[in-house]
RODO-2510 file (C-alpha; in nm, 4 decimals, decimal comma):
residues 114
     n   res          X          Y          Z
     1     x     0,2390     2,5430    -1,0145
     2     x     0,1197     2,7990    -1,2870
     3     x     0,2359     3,1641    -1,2690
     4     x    -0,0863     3,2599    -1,3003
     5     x    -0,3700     3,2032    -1,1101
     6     x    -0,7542     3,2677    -1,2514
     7     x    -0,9304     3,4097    -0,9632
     8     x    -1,2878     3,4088    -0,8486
     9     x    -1,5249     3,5755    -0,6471
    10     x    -1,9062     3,6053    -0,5159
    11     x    -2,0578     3,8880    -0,6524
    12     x    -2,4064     4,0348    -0,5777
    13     x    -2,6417     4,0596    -0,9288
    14     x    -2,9702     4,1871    -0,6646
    15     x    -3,2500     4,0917    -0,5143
    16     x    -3,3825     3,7836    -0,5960
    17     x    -3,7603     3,9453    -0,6699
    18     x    -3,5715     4,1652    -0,9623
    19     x    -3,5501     3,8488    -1,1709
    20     x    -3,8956     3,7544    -1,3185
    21     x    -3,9370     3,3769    -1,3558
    22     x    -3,8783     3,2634    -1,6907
    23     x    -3,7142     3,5189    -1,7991
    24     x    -3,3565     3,6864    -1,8254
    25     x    -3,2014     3,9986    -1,6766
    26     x    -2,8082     4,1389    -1,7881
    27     x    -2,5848     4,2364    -1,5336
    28     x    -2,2163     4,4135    -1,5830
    29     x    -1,9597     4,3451    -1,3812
    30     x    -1,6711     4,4971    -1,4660
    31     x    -1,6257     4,4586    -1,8450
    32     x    -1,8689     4,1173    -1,8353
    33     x    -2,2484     4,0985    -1,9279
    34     x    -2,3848     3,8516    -1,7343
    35     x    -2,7381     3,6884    -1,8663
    36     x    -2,9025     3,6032    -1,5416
    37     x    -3,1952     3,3475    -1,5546
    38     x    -3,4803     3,2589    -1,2528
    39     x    -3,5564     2,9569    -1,4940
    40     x    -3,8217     2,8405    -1,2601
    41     x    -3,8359     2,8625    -0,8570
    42     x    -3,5600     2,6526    -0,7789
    43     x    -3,3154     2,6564    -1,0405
    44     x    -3,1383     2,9867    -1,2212
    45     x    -2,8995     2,9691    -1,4430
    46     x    -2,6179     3,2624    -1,5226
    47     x    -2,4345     3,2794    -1,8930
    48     x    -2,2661     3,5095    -2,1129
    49     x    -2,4788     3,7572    -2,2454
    50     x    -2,3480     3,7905    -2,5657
    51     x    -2,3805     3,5241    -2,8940
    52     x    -2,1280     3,3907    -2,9627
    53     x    -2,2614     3,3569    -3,3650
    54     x    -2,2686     3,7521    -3,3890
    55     x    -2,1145     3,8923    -3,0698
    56     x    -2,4298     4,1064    -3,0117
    57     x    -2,5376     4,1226    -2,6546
    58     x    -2,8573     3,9850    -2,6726
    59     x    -2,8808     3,6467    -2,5118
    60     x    -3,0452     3,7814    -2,1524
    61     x    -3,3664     3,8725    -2,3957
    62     x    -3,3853     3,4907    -2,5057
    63     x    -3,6335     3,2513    -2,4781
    64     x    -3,5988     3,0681    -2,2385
    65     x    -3,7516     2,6567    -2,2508
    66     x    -3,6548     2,2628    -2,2314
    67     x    -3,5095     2,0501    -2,4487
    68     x    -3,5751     1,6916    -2,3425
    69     x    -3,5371     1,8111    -1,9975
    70     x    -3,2584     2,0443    -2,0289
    71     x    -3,2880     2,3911    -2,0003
    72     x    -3,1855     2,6339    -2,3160
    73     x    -3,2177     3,0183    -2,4118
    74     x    -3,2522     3,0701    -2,7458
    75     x    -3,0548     3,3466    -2,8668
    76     x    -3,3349     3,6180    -2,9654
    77     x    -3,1741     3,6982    -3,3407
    78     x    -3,1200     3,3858    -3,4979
    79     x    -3,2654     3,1370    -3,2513
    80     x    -2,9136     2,9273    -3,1951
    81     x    -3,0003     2,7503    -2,8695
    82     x    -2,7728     2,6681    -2,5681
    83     x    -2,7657     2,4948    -2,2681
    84     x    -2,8287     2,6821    -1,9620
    85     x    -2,6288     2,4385    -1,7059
    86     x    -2,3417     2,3498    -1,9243
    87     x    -2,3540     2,6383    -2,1967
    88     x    -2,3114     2,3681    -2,4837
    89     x    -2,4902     2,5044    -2,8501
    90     x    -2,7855     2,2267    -2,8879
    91     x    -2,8312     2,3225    -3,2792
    92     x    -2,6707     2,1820    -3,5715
    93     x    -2,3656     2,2647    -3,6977
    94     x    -2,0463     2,4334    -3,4334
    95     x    -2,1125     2,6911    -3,1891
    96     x    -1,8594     2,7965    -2,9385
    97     x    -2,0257     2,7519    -2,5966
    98     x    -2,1409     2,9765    -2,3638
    99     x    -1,9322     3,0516    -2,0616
   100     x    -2,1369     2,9722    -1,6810
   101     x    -2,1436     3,1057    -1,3839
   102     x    -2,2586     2,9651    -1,0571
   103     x    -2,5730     3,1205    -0,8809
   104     x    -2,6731     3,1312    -0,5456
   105     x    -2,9646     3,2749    -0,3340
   106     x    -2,8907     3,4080    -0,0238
   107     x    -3,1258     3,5835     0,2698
   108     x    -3,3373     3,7137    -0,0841
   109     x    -3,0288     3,8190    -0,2215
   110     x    -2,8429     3,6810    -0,6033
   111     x    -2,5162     3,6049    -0,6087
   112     x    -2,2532     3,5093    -0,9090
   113     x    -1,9322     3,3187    -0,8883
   114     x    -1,7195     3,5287    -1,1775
***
């Protein structure tokens, strides 16, 4: 058994009507930005807010689209896209990937998994 254990919790990002469709909103918890995304009605997405090409915290101001079918933000400064289920870089080249959090909706509410 490991000596050290990564724990998790829930944690409540808001109401689900202060995340527009489509787009992203940053939440900090703790010493993490957290891009939040309402990608469409049914699915949201949560990643790392900042790039990992530049470190800038930028990536809850992407765009947000599909890639044959999957869904990406591209980051807003130099337009490196990512996955927003798995975090993977889609461009050319090497990226580091995003890290992910799992989202749930709850009574209205938004919750993280960090």
């Amino acid at each position: 058994m490991s000596d050290t254990l990564e724990q998790t919790t829930w944690i409540e990002a808001g109401a689900e009507a202060d995340f527009p469709e489509g787009l992203g909103i940053c939440i900090q918890h703790d010493d993490l930005q957290i891009a939040v995304f309402n990608f469409n009605t049914d699915e949201w997405y949560a990643v790392q807010n900042q790039s990992p090409y530049n470190k800038q915290m930028v990536l809850s101001r992407g765009l947000t689209g599909t890639l044959n079918g999957e869904p990406k933000v591209a980051c807003p400064l130099h337009k490196h896209t990512f996955s927003l289920r798995s975090g993977e870089f889609l461009g050319e080249g090497e990226l580091p990937s995003l890290s992910t959090y799992p989202v749930k909706r709850e009574a209205g509410r938004v919750y993280l998994l960090v």
